[in-house]
Every structure is written in C-alpha cells, then in structure tokens.
N, C-alpha and C positions, 0 to 999 in steps of 0.2 A: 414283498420283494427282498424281504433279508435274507429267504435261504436262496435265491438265486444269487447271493452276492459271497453266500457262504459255501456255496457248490461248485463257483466259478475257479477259485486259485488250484482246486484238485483235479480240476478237467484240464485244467490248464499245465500243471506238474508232471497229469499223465500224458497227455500229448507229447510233452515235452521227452518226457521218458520212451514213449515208444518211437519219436523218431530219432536217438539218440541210437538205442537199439537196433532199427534199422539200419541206421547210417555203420555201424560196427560190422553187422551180417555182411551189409554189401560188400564192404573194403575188405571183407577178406575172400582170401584167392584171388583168383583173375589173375592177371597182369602184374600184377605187385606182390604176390605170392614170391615169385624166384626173390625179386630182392629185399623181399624183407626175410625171408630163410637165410641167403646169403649173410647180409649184414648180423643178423644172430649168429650164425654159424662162425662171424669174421670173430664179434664179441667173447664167443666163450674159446674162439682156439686163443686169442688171443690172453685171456687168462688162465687157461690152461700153461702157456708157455711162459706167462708170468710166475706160478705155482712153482710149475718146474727148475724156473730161474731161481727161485729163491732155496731150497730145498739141497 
C-alpha cells in the first residue's frame, strides 16, 4: 500500500493541473474576448498617454 500512497499526491497535482488548463482554454474568447481586449487596449492607451505626459 505504500506506493499507492506515494502515487496518489501526483495524480492528484496533475489533475489538478490539467483542469487549471482547461479552465484557462475555455475563458478565453467567447464573450469576454471584446472586453478583456478593450480593457488592455484602455490600459496601455492609457500609458502611452502617460509617457507622453511626462516627455
């Protein structure tokens, strides 16, 4: 029974790993595409116009 106890935390870790993975593939695009573009898009204009501000 010990290497089942010693096989169990890796089975465990990858699982854990691949629906982590999963969960990342999914959420991206769909629906939440436009505004997570947007919102980066808002981010770097708005440090771009900060650069500029300072310059």
């Amino acid at each position: 029974m010990d290497y089942v106890s010693a096989l169990v935390p890796p089975f465990v870790m990858a699982a854990f790993f691949i629906a982590l993975v999963v969960t990342i593939v999914k959420s991206q695009g769909g629906a939440n595409k436009a505004k997570e573009d947007a919102a980066v898009d808002a981010v770097i204009a708005r440090a771009e116009a900060a650069q500029q501000h300072q310059k």
